[in-house]
TORRO-462838 format. One record per residue: x, y, z of N, C-alpha, C in turn. Coordinates in nm, 2 decimals. Layout:
<pts>
PT;X;Y;Z;X;Y;Z;X;Y;Z
...
</pts>
This chain:
<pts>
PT;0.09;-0.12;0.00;0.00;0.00;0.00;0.09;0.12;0.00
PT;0.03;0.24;-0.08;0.13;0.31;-0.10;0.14;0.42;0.04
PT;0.00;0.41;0.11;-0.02;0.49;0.19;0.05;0.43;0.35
PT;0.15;0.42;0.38;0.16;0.33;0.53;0.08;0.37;0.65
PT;0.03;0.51;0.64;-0.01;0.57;0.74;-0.17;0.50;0.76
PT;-0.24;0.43;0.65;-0.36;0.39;0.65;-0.37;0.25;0.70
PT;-0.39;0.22;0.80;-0.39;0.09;0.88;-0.49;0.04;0.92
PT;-0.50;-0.07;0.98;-0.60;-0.17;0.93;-0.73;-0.15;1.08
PT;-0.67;-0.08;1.14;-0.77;0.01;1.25;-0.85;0.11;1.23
PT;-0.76;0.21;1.11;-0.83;0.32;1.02;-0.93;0.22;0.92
PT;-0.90;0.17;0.87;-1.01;0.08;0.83;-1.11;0.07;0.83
PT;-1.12;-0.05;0.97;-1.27;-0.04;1.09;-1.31;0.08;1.09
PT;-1.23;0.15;1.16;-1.30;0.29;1.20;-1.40;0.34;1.08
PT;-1.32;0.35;0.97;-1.41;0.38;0.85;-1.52;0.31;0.80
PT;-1.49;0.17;0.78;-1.60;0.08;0.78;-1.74;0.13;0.89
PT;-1.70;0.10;0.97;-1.82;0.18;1.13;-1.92;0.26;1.12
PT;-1.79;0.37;1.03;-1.89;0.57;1.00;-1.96;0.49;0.88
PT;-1.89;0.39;0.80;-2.01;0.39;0.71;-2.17;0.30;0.69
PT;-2.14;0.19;0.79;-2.24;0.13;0.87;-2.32;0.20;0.96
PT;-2.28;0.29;1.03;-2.37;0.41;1.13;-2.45;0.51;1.00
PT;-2.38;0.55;0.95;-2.47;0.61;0.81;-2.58;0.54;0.73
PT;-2.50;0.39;0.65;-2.64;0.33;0.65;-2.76;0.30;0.74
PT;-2.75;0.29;0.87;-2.84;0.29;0.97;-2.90;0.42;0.96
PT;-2.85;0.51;0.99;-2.91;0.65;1.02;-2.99;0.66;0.87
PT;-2.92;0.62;0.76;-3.04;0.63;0.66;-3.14;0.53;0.71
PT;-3.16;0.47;0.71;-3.28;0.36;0.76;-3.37;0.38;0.81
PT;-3.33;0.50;0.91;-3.42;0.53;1.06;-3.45;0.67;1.02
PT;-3.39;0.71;0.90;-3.46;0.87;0.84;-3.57;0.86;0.70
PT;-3.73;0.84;0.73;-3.75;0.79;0.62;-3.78;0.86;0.53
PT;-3.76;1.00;0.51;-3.77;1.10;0.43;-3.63;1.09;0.32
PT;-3.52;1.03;0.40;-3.41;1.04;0.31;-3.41;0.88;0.25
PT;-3.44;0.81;0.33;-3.45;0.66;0.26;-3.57;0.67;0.13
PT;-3.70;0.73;0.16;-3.74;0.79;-0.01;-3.68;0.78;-0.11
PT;-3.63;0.88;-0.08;-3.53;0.97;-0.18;-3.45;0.87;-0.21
PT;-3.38;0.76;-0.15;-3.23;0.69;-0.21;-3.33;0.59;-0.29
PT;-3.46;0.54;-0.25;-3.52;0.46;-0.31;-3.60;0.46;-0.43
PT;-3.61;0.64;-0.39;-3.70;0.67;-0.55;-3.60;0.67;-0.66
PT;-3.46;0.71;-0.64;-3.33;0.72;-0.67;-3.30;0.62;-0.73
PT;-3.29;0.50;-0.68;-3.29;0.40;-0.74;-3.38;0.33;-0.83
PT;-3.46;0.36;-0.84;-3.56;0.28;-0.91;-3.58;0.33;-1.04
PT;-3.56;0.47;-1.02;-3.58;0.62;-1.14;-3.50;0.56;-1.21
PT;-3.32;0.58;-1.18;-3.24;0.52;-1.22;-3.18;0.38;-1.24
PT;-3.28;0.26;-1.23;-3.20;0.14;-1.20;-3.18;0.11;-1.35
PT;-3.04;0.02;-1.31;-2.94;0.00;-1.39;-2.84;0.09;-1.50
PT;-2.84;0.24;-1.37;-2.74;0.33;-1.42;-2.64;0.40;-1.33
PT;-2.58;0.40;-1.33;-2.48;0.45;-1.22;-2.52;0.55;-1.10
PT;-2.64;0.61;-1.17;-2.68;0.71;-1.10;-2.77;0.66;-0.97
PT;-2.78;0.52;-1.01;-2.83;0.45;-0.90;-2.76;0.39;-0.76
PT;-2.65;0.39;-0.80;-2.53;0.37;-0.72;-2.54;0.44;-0.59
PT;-2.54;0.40;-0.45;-2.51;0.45;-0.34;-2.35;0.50;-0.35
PT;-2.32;0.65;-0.33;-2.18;0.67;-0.31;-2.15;0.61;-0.18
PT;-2.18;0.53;-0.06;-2.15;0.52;0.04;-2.12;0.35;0.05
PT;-2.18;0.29;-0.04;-2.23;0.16;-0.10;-2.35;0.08;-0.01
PT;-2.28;-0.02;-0.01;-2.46;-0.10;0.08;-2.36;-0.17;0.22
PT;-2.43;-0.21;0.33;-2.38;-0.25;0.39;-2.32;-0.37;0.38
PT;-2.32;-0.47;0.27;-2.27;-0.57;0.25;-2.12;-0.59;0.19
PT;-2.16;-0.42;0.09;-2.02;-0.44;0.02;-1.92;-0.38;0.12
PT;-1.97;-0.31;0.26;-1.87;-0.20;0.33;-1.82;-0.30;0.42
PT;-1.85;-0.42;0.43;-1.77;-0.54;0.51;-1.71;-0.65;0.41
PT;-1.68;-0.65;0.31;-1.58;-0.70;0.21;-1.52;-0.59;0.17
PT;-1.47;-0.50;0.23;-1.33;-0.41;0.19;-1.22;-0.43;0.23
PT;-1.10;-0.44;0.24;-1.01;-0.48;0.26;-0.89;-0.40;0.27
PT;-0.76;-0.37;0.30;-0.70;-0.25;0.29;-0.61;-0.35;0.19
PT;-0.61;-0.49;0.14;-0.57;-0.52;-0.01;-0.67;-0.49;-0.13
PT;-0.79;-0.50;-0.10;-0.92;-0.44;-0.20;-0.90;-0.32;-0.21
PT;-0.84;-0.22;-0.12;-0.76;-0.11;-0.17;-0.70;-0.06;-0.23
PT;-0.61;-0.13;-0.17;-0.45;-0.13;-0.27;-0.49;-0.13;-0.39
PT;-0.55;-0.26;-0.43;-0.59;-0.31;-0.57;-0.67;-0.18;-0.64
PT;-0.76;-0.16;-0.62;-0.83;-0.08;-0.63;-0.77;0.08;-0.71
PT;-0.70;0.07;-0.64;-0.53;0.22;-0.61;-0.49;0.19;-0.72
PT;-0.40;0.06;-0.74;-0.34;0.06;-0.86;-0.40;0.04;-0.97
PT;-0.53;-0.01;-1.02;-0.61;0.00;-1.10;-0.65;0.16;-1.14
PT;-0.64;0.22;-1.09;-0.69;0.33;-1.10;-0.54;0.43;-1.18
</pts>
């Protein structure tokens, strides 16, 4: 990884804020609406895409799915 300062604690931590977020959408249902009308308006276009992703994919990240990710880019 090119960043050494980014460690596998920073990680979690991030993982966490982004699991607390999808909750807090959950339990706001004015904005859950909106992500769902969102989706549906747009399904199967990027615009449908959660910037935050879904809670499934925020626990298969990896700080090698990173890396990868990094150097693909």
């Amino acid at each position: 990884m090119l960043n050494t300062d980014f460690t596998e604690e920073k990680l979690e931590l991030e993982k966490q804020l982004l699991r607390q977020a999808h909750l807090n959408l959950y339990n706001n249902k004015n904005k859950y609406a909106g992500v769902q009308f969102t989706n549906h308006m747009f399904e199967g276009e990027t615009e449908s895409i959660n910037l935050n992703g879904t809670l499934e994919s925020v626990d298969k990240v990896t700080l090698a799915s990173i890396n990868e990710a990094y150097q693909y880019i």
